[in-house]
C-alpha positions as CSV (number, residue, x, y, z in Angstrom):
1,X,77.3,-165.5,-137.3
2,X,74.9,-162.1,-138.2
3,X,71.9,-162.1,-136.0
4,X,69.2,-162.0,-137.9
5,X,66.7,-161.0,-135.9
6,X,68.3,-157.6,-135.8
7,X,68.9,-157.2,-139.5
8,X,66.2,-158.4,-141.3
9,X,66.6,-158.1,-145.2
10,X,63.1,-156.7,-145.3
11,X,63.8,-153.6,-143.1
12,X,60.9,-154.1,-140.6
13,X,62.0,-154.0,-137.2
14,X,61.7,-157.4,-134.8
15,X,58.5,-156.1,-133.0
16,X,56.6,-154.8,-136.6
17,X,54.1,-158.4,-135.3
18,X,53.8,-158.0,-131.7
19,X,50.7,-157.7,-130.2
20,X,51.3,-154.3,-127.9
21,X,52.0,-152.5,-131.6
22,X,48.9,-152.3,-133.5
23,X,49.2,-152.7,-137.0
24,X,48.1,-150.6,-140.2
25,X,45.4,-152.3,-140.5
26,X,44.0,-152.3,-136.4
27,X,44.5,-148.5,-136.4
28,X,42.2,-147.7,-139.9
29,X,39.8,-150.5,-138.1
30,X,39.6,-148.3,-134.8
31,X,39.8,-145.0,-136.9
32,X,36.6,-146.2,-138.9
33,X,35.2,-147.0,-135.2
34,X,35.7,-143.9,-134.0
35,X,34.2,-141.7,-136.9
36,X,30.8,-144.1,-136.8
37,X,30.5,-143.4,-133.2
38,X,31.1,-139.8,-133.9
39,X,28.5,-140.4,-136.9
40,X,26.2,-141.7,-134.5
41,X,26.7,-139.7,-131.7
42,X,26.0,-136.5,-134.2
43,X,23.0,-138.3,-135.7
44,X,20.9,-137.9,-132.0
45,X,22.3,-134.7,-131.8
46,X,20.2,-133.5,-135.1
47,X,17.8,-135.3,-133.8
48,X,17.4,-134.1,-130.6
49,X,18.0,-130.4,-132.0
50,X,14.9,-131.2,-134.5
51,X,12.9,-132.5,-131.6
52,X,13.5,-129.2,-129.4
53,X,12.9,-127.1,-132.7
54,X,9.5,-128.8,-133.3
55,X,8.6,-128.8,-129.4
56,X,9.8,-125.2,-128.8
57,X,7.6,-123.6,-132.5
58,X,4.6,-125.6,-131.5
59,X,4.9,-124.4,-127.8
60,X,5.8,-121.2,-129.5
61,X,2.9,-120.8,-131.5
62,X,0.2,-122.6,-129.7
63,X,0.4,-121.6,-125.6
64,X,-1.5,-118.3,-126.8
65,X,-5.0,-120.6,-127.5
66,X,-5.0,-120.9,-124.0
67,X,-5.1,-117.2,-123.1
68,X,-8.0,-114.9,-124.0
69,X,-8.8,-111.2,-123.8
70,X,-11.9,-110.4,-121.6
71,X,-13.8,-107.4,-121.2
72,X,-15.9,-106.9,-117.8
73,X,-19.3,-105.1,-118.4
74,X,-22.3,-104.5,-116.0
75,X,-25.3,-105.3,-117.9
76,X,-28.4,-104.4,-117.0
77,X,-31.2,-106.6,-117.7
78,X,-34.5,-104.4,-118.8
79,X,-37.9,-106.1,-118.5
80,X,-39.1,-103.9,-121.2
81,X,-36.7,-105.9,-123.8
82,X,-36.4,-109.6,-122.2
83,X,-39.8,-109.9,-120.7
84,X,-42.6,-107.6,-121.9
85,X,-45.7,-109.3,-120.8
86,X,-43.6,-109.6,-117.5
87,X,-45.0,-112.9,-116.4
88,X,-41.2,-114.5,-116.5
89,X,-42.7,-117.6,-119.5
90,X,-39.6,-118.7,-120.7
91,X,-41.5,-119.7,-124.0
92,X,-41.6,-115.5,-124.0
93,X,-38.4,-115.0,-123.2
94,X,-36.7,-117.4,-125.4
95,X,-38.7,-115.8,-128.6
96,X,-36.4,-112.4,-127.8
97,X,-33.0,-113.1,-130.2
98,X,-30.1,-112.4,-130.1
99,X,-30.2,-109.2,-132.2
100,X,-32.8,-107.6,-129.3
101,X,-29.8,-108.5,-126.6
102,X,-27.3,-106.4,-128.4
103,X,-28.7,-102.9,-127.4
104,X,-28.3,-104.1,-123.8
105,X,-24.3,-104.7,-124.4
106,X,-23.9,-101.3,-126.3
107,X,-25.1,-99.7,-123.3
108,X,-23.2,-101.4,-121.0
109,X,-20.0,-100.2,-123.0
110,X,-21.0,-96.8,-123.0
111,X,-21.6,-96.8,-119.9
112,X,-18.4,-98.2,-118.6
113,X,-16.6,-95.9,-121.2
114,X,-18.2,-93.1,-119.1
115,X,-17.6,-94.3,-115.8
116,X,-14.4,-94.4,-116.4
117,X,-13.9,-90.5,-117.9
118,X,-12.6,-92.0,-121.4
119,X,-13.3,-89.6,-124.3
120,X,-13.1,-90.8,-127.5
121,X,-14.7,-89.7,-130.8
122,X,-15.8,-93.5,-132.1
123,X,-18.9,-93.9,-132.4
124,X,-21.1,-96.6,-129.9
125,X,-21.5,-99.3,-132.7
126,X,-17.2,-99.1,-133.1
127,X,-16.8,-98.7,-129.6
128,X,-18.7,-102.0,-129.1
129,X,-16.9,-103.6,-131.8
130,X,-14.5,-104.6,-129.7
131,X,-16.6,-107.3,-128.4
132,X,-16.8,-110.7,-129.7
133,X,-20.0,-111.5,-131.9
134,X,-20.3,-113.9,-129.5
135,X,-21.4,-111.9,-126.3
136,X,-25.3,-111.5,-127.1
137,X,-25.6,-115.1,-127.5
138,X,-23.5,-115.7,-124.0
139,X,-25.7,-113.1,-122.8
140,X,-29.3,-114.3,-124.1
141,X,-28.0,-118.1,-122.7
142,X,-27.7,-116.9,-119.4
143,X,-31.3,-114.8,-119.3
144,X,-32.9,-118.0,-120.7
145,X,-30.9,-120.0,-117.7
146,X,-32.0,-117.5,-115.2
147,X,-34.9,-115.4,-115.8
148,X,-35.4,-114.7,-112.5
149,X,-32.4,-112.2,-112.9
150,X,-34.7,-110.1,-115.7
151,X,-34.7,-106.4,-114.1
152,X,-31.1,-106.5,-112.5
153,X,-27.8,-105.3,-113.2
154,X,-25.6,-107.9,-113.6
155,X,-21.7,-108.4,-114.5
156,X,-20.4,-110.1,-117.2
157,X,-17.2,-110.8,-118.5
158,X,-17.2,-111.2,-122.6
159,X,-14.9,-111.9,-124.7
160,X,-13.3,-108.9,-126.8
161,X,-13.2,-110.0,-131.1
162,X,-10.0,-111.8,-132.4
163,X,-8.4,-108.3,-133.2
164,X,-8.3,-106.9,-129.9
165,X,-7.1,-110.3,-128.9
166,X,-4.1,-110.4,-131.1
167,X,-3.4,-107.2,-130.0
168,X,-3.0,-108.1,-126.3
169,X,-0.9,-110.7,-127.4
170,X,1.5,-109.1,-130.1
171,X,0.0,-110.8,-133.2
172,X,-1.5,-107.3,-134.7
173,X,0.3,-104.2,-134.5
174,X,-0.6,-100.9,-135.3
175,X,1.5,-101.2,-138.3
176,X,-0.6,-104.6,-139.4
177,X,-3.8,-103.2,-139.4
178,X,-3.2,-100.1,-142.3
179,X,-5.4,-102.5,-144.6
180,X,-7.7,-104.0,-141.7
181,X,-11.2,-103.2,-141.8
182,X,-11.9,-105.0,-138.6
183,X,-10.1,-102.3,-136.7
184,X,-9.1,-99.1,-136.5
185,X,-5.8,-97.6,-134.8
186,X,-8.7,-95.4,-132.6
187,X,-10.1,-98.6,-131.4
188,X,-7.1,-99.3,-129.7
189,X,-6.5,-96.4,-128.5
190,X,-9.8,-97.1,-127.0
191,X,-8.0,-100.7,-125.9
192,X,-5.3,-99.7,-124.2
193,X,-7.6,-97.2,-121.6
194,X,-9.6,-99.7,-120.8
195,X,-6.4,-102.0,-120.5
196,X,-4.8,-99.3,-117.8
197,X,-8.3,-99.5,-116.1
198,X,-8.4,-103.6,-115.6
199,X,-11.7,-103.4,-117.6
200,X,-9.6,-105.8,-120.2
201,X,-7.9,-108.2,-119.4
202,X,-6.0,-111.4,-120.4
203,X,-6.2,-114.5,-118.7
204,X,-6.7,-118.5,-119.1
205,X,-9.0,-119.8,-121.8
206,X,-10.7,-122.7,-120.1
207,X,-13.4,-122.7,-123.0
208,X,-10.7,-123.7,-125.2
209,X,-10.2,-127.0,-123.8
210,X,-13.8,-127.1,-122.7
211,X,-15.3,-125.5,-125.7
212,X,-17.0,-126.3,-128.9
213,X,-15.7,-125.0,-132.6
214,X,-17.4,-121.8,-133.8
215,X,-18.6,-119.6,-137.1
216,X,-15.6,-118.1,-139.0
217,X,-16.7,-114.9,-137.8
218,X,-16.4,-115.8,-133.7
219,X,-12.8,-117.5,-134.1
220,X,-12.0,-116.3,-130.5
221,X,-14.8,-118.9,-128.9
222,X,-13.7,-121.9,-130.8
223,X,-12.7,-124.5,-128.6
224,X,-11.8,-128.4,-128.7
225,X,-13.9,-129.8,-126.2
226,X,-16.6,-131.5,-128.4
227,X,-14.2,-132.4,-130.9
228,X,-12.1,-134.5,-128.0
229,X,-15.2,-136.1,-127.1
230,X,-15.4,-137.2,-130.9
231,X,-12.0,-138.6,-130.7
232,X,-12.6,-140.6,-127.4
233,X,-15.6,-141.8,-128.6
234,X,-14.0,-143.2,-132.0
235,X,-11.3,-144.6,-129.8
236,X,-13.8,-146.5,-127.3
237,X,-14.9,-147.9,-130.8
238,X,-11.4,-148.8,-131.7
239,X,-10.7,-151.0,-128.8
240,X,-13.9,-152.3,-128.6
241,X,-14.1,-153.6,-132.1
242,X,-10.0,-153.8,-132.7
243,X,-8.5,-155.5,-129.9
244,X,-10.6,-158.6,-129.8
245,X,-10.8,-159.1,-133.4
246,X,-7.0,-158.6,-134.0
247,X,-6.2,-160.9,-131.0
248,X,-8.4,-163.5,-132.2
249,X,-7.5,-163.3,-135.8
250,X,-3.7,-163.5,-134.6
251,X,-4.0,-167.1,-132.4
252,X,-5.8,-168.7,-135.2
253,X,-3.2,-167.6,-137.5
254,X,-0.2,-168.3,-135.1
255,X,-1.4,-171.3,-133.1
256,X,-4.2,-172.9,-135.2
257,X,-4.3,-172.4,-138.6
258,X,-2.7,-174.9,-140.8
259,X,0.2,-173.7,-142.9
260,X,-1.0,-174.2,-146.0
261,X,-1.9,-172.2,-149.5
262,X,-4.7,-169.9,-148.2
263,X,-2.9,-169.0,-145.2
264,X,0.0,-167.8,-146.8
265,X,-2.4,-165.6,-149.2
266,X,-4.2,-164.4,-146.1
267,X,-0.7,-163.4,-144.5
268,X,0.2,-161.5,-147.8
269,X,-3.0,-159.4,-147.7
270,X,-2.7,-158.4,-144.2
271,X,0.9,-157.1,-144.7
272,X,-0.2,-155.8,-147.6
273,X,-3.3,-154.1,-145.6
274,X,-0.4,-152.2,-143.0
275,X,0.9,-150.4,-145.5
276,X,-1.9,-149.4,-147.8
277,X,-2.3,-145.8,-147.5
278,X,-5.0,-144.1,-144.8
279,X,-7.5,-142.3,-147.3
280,X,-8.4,-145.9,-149.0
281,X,-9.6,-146.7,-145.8
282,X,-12.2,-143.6,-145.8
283,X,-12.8,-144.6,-149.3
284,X,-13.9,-147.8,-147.9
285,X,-15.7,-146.3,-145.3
286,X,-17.6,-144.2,-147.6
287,X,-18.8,-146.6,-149.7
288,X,-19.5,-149.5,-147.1
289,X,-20.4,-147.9,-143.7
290,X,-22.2,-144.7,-145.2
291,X,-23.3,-145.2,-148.8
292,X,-24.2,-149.4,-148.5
293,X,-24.9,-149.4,-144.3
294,X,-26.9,-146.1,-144.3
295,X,-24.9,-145.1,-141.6
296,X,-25.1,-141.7,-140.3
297,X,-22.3,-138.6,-142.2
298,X,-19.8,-137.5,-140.3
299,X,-20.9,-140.0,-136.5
300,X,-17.9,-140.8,-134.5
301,X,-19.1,-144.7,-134.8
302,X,-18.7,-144.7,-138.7
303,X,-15.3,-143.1,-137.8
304,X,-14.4,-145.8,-135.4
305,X,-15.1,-148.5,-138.2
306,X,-12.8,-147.2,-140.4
307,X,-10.2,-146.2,-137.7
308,X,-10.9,-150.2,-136.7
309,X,-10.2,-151.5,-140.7
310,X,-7.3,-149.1,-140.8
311,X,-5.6,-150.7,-137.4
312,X,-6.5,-153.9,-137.3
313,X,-3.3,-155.1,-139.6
314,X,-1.1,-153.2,-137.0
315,X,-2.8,-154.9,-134.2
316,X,-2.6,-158.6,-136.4
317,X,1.4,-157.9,-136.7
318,X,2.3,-156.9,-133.5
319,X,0.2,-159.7,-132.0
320,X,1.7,-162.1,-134.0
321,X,4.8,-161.0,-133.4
322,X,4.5,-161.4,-129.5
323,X,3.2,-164.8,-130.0
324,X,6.6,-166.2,-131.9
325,X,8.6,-164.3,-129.1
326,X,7.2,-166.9,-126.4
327,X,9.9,-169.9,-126.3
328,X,8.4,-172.8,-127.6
329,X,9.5,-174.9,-124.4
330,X,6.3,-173.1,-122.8
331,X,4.2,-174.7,-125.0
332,X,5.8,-178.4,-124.8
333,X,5.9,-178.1,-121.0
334,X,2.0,-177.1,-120.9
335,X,0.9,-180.1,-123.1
336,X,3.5,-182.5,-121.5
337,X,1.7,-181.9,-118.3
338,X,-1.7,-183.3,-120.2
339,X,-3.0,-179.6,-121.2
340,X,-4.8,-178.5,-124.1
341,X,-3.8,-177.1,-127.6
342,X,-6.7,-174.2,-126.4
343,X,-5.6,-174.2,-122.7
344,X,-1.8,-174.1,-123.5
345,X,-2.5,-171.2,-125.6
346,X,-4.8,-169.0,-123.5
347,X,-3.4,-170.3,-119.9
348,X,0.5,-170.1,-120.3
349,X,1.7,-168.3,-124.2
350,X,-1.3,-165.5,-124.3
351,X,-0.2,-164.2,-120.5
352,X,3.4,-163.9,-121.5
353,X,3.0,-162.6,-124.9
354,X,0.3,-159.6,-123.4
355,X,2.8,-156.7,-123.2
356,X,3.5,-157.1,-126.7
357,X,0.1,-157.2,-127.6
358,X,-0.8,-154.6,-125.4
359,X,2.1,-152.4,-126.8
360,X,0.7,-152.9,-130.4
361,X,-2.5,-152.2,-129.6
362,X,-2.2,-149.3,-127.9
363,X,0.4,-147.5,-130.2
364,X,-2.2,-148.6,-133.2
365,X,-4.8,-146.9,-131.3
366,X,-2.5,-144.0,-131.2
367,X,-1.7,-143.3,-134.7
368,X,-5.9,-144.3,-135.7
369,X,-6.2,-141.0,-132.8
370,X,-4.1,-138.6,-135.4
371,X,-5.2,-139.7,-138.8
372,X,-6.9,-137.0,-140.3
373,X,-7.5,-138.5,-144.1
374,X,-10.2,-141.2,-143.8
375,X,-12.5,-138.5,-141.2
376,X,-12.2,-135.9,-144.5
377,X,-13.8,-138.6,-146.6
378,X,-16.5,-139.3,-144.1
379,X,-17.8,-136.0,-143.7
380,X,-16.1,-136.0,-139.8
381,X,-14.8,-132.1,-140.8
382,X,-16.4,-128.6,-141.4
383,X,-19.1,-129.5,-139.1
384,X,-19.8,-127.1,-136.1
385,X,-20.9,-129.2,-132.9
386,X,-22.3,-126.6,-130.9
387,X,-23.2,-129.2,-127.7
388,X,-21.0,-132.0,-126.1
389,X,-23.1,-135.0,-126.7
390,X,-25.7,-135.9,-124.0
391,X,-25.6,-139.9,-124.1
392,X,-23.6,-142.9,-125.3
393,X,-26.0,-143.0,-127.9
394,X,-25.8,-139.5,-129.2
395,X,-21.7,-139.8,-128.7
396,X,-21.6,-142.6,-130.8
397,X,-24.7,-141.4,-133.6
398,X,-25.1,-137.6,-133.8
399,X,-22.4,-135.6,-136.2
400,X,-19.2,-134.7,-134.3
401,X,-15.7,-134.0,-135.5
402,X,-12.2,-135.5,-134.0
403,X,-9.0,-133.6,-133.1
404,X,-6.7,-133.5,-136.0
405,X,-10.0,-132.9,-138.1
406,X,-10.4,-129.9,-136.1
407,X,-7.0,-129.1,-136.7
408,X,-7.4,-129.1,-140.4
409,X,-10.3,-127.3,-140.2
410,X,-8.7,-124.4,-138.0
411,X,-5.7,-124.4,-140.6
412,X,-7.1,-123.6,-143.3
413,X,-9.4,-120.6,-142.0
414,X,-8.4,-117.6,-143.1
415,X,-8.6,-115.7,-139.6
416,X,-5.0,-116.0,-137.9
417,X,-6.9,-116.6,-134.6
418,X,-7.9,-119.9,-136.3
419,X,-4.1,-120.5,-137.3
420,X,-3.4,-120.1,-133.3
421,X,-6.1,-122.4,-132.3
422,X,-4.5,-125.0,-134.7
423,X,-1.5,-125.0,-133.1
424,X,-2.9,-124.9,-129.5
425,X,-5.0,-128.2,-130.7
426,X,-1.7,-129.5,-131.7
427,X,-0.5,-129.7,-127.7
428,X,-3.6,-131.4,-126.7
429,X,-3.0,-133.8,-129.6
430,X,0.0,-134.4,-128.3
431,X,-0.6,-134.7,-124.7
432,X,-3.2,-137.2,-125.9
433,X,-0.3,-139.3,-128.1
434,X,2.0,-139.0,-125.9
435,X,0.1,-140.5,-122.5
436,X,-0.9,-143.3,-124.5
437,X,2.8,-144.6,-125.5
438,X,3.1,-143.8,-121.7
439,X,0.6,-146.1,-120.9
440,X,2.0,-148.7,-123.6
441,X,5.6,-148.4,-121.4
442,X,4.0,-149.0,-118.3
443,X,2.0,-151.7,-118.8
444,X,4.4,-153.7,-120.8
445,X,6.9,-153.1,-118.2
446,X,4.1,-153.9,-115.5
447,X,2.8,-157.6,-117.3
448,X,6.7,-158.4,-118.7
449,X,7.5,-161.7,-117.5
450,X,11.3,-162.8,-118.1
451,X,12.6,-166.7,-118.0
């Protein structure tokens, strides 16, 4: 008798069905496996190599905001021009401007440039050129400040003009400026003595962080201070306004509100509301808060309300969201034990649902903080704040600008100084985005209750 386990008429052997011996079809299964994990795995790789692309040219680009080129002068303070009636009335003193300030500067440079032995055939109007137009105002600040000062010599340290700057810093080249008429190669010849003598320098920009915007003729004294205090102040308004409405709005929708015809349509809308694009929101806020309300152009509070219209869906969502995620057993148990619909809902599902709803909240707060589109439509762009607000009032009330408004703003200046300070307002952006999502970790991890 043929055995005919060892001579099958199909030709397969005994062992073609055995476990230990995948089949055709097991190996193309793994094979497939194996490519999407490859797919994957190259998929973060891009996306980490994009990340460090985009981290790297902004770093690249913007850590030179935070530097500036200084020149130190010794200025001597003349009676004669500051204080003629020399009685030391600051009503006197403050009438002097800023164009009776400038000789004082000139002769300070010339006579540094001839302290030091420098020749050079430029004239004492080029030679003091180099300064930014910024120094007699720095200068006539500081006499109004201290007037008791008016007859001493005094040192300053000024900052040089967006030229000598880039200079310093590689961005012009002798080569670049064969069309400039802000500079000429014997100006910096003229830089690079007073470079080898310490009298300029470059060092950190505190004013940048600290500082307010400026003219497009002082680019190197634009800084982002007043325009972060416009951004925290529309923020303050965000919460304020945004988390309590959203919350509330999301209970009585979740817990509350009977499921019916009008609910449904109101869910719709506010779905509808997340996605609708950011500059219908400052369309909104034009017509409503500004042109209707008589609200005050371009006041961080009108930019709050629409920054609140615009994240308020976000926060509804997220909220809602959190809600559903609470087992209904939690509920049961809390009005088997003889609670409350209300107490149910704000004693035992609203505590456990809170790092959700913090999370939303905060990371809707976030992206209001980098929308640039509804502030252009307000009028929160273009303006120079020259002094950080002095009260909540004037925070809330007087015209201001907000960070990516700034940005904008610096962008599109023709000056490449500007361009810089974009970028270098980018990284605080940033820092500002990326401690609130640290904040949203932490405190979800830090209320996150498990069962």
């Amino acid at each position: 008798m043929s055995d005919i386990s060892q001579t099958p008429e199909n030709g397969s052997s005994k062992h073609a069905g055995s476990l230990l011996t995948p089949n055709p079809r097991t190996i193309k299964r793994n094979s497939a496996e194996k490519r999407f994990q490859i797919y994957g795995i190259a998929a973060i790789a891009v996306g980490l190599l994009m990340l460090v692309v985009l981290v790297t040219t902004i770093l690249g680009k913007g850590v030179g905001a935070y530097s500036q080129t200084f020149i130190t002068l010794d200025v001597e303070l003349l009676e004669k021009k500051l204080d003629k009636k020399g009685t030391r009335n600051i009503d006197d003193i403050k009438k002097v401007t800023t164009f009776g300030y400038s000789p004082l500067i000139k002769n300070a440079f010339k006579t540094k440039v001839a302290e030091l032995g420098i020749e050079t055939d430029l004239k004492l109007k080029k030679q003091a050129a180099l300064l930014s137009k910024s120094a007699a105002g720095q200068l006539r600040n500081y006499v109004i400040a201290n007037p008791d000062m008016i007859g001493e010599t005094v040192t300053f340290r000024f900052l040089t003009n967006s030229r000598v700057d880039g200079y310093m810093k590689g961005r012009v080249s002798r080569d670049s400026i064969a069309n400039d008429k802000s500079i000429s190669p014997e100006q910096l010849d003229l830089v690079d003595e007073l470079v080898a003598t310490g009298t300029i320098k470059k060092t950190f920009n505190i004013d940048f962080i600290l500082g307010a915007d400026a003219s497009d003729q002082r680019p190197e004294a634009a800084g982002m201070g007043v325009s972060m205090l416009g951004s925290l102040s529309m923020m303050f308004v965000v919460l304020g306004l945004a988390l309590p409405i959203g919350v509330a709005a999301s209970i009585y929708l979740e817990e509350f509100a009977p499921q019916n015809w009008l609910t449904d349509i109101i869910e719709v809308n506010i779905s509808n509301l997340a996605a609708v694009p950011s500059i219908v929101f400052g369309i909104l806020g034009l017509a409503v808060f500004i042109n209707y309300m008589h609200l005050p152009t371009s006041a961080p509070l009108v930019g709050g309300l629409v920054l609140t219209l615009m994240t308020l869906p976000t926060i509804i969502i997220s909220t809602r969201a959190s809600l559903k995620s609470v087992p209904p057993s939690i509920r049961d148990a809390a009005l088997g034990v003889g609670a409350s619909k209300m107490q149910a809902v704000f004693h035992h599902v609203l505590p456990l649902a809170a790092p959700g709803i913090l999370t939303g909240t905060i990371i809707g707060s976030a992206q209001a903080l980098g929308e640039t589109a509804p502030l252009l439509l307000i009028g929160m762009v273009g303006f120079i704040a020259s002094n950080a607000p002095d009260s909540v009032a004037s925070g809330l009330l007087d015209p201001n600008s907000a960070m990516p408004a700034q940005i904008y703003e610096w962008a599109k200046r023709a000056d490449p100084a500007f361009y810089e300070r974009a970028w270098g307002g980018i990284i605080i952006l940033l820092v500002f985005l990326v401690t609130m999502n640290t904040v949203a970790v932490i405190l979800r991890r830090r209320f996150e209750r498990r069962w």
